[in-house]
C-alpha positions in Angstrom: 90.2 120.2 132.2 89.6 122.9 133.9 92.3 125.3 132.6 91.7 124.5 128.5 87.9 123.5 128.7 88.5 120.3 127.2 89.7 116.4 128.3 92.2 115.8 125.7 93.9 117.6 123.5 92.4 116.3 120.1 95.7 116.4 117.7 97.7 114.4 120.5 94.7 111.8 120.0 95.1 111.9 117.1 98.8 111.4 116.7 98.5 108.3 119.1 96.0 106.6 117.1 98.2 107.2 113.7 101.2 105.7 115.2 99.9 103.0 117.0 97.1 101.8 115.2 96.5 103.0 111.5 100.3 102.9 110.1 100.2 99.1 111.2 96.7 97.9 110.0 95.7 100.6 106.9 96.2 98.6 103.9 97.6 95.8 105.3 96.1 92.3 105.2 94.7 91.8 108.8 95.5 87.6 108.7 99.1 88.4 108.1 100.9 91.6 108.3 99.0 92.9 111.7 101.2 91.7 114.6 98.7 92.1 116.8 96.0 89.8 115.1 98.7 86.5 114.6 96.6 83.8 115.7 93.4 85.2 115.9 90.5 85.1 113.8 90.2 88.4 111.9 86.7 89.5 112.8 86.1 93.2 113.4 85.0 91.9 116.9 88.8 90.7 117.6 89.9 93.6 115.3 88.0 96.2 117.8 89.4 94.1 121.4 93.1 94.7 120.0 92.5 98.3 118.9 91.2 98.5 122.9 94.3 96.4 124.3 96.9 98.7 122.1 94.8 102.2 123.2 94.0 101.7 126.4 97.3 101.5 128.1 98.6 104.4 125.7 96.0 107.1 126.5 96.4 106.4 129.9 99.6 106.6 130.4 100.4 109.2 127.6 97.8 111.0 127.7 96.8 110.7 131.2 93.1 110.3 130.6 90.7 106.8 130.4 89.6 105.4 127.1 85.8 104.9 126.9 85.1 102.9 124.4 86.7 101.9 120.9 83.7 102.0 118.8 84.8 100.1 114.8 82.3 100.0 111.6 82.1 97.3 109.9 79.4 98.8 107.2 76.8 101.6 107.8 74.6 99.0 109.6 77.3 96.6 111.2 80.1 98.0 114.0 81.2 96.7 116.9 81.6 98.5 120.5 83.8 97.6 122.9 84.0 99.4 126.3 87.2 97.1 127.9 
């Protein structure tokens, strides 16, 4: 951090998060075409632990930083936030 002023680079991030979560779930139905929801109830509660149990290992070990939280709306008013 202390040689680019910043924890992560951002595009990296970003690149992970394409690849791992929004090519398999972006416009996909959640019941049956996201392996990692089989079997589970489809509730953005669920939706948000899996994004976490996917992430998680990823940044850390790719990244080499921690995930904080995975943080998923629902609706302006509804979201769920999950810290592991």
């Amino acid at each position: 951090m202390q040689e680019t002023g910043y924890v992560v680079d951002l595009k990296l991030l970003s690149v992970l998060i394409n690849s791992k979560i929004i090519e398999k779930i972006d416009h996909k139905n959640i019941n049956l075409d996201v392996d990692f929801m089989k079997g589970k109830v489809s509730s953005t509660e669920n939706l948000t632990v899996g994004i976490w149990n996917i992430l998680e290992p990823s940044i850390k070990n790719e990244l080499n930083c921690t995930l904080h939280c995975v943080k998923l709306y629902e609706t302006e008013n509804n979201f769920v936030e999950y810290y592991g």
